[in-house]
C-alpha positions, 0 to 999 in steps of 0.5 A: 707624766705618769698618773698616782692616786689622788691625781686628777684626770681631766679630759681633753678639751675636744674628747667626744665621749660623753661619759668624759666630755670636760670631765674631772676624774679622781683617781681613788686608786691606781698601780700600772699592775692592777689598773686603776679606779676613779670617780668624775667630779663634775657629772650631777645627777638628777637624784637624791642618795635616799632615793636610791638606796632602800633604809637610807637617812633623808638626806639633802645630798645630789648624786654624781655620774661616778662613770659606765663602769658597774652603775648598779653600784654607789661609793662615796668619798667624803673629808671626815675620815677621822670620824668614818672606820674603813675609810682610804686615806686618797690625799688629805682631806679627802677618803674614799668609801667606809662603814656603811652602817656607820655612816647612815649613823653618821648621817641620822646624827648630823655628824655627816652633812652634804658638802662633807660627802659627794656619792656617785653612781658607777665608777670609771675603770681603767685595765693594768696599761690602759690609763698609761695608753690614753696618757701617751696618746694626749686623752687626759691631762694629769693635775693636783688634787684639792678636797675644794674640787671634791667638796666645795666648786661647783660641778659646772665651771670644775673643768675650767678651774682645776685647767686654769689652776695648771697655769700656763698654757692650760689657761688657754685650753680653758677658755676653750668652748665646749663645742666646735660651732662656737670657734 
């Protein structure tokens, strides 16, 4: 199966690296010529957007881990593309960055609210071929995106439900535990 934008990576079920243990990652933008770029879903980090960026909104919304690629670096994506220019269209319902100006507006206005936009830290990166190696070698396995994983299922039970919305033997791998020691 080969990877396209607004795939969903999810990690094996005993990866041991822990920027990906059990992640969920959204595939923004992927061309086997240029490599690819995605955010994980499901790593909340203990901080707030307005803590981290100078001249922000007070704004009630959690950061996400986006992955080890650039950490200086925030993007966005969010489901009000119609209201936010510059956006990317990565499936319905979900975009991916915009304005920047435009969006702290949207923010200070109430037009965007927290479960409208999820903000990460870092991205996750793949080089042209890379992603297609660890496919072939069994590291990630390829989903459907729905905005509810984005914007509305909870970080924690993410990887169980987008396994078990596979069906078949994917409802099996999420029962899988987390850690060996519980075999």
């Amino acid at each position: 199966m080969k990877a396209k934008t607004g795939d969903v990576l999810l990690a094996e079920p005993f990866m041991l690296d822990p920027h990906f243990k059990r992640g969920v990652v959204l595939l923004c933008d992927h061309t086997e010529e240029e490599g690819s770029v995605g955010f994980i879903l499901n790593k909340p980090i203990s901080s707030k957007v307005n803590e981290l960026i100078n001249d922000f909104p007070d704004f009630d919304a959690h950061i996400y881990y986006g992955g080890p690629v650039a950490t200086d670096t925030i993007h966005y994506i969010h489901n009000v593309g119609d209201l936010l220019e510059e956006s990317t269209e990565i499936i319905s319902g979900v975009y991916w960055g915009g304005n920047f100006e435009k969006l702290k507006f949207l923010i200070s206005s109430e037009l965007i609210l927290p479960e409208n936009i999820r903000f990460y830290v870092g991205y996750s990166g793949w080089s042209a071929g890379q992603l297609e190696e660890e496919l072939k070698t069994g590291s990630w396995v390829i989903s459907d995106m729905h905005p509810n994983y984005a914007f509305k299922t909870k970080a924690k039970s993410l990887w169980k439900k987008v396994m078990k919305n596979k069906g078949k033997t994917y409802t099996v791998i999420a029962q899988m535990p987390d850690s060996f020691i519980l075999n």
